[in-house]
N, C-alpha and C positions, 0 to 999 in steps of 0.2 A: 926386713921391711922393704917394702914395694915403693921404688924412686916418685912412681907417681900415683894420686887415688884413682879412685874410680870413679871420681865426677869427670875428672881430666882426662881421663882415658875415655869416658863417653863420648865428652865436646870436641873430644881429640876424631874418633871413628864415626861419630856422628851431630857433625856440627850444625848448629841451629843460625838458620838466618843469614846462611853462607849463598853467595853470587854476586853478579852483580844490578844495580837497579836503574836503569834506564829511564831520565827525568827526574833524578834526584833532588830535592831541596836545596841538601846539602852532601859535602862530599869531603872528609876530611885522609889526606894520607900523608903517612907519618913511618920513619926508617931508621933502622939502627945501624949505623956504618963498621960496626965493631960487628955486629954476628949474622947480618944479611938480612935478617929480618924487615921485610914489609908488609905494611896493615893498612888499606883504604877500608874507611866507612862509609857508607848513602846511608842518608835519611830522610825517609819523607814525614813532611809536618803538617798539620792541619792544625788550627786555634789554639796555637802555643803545643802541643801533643804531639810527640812519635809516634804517630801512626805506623811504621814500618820503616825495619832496618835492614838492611844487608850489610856484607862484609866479603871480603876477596884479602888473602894472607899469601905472602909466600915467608913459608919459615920453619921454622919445627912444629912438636907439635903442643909444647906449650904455648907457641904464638899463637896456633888455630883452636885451641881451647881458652886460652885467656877471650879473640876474637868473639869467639859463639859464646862465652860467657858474659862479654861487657853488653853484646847487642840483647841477649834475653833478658838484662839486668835493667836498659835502659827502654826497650818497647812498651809501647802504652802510658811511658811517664810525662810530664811535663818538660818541655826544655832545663828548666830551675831544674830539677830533680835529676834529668840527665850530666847537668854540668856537676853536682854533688857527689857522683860515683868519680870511686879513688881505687886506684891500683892494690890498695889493701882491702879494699871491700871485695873487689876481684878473685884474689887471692884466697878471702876469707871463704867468698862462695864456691871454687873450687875444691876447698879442703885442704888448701897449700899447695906451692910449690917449691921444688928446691932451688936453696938458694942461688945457684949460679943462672937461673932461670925466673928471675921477680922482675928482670929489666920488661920480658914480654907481656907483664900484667902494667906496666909502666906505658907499654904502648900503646896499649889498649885504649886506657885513661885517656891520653894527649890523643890518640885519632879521633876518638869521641870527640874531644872537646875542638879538635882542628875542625869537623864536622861540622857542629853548631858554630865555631867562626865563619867557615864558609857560609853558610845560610843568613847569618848575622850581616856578613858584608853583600853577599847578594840580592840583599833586600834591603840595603839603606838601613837597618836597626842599630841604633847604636848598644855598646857595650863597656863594660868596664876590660880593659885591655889586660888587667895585673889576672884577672879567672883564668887566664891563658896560659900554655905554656910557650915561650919566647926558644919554640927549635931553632930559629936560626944561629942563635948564642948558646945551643948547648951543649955541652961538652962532652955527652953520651951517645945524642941522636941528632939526627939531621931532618929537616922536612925534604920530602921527597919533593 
């Protein structure tokens, strides 16, 4: 049996929505001190809607396939709909990954949502503070 599918191995050789975006919204990056992993998101937003995302990864290459996976999962949605993707739906749309590899569908998740905090606080919007995840207190990842 093959470590990885062939969704992963696509988003892996041919990742979607990958650079970086110049005038972003918003801009969320998020780091795993334990495996090196880094994941910045841009996102541009127009009337609450992802308009366009990009992503910039340094990692393996489940980091750059979870990456190109959360950004096609969350283009064209609403904010509300963007903060609603979770590292298992990730995961789900991939086809799996192995286990010692699910932290990088985890970062995915948090840089998204780092993402739309940053845009949230650069525009005065307020928010419910708990939708977040609290990296500076975590004890797997750190914000970059």
């Amino acid at each position: 049996m093959a470590l990885y599918t062939e969704t992963v191995m696509d988003h892996f050789r041919n990742p979607r929505n990958a650079g970086e975006m110049k005038d972003a919204d918003g801009i969320g990056e998020v780091g795993n001190a334990k495996c090196g992993d880094i994941m910045k998101i841009y996102l541009r937003i127009e009337n609450n809607i992802i308009k366009d995302v990009k992503f910039e990864t340094f990692g393996c290459g489940s980091a750059i396939a979870s990456s190109s996976m959360a950004t096609e999962m969350i283009k064209g949605k609403t904010i509300e709909e963007a903060l609603a993707v979770t590292n298992r739906q990730v995961v789900e749309a991939l086809g799996g990954l192995p286990a010692h590899k699910l932290h990088c569908s985890v970062l995915a998740e948090e840089a998204v949502k780092a993402a739309i905090k940053n845009y949230y606080d650069r525009n005065g919007i307020s928010y419910n503070r708990s939708e977040f995840p609290d990296c500076e207190n975590c004890g797997s990842c750190r914000m970059v």
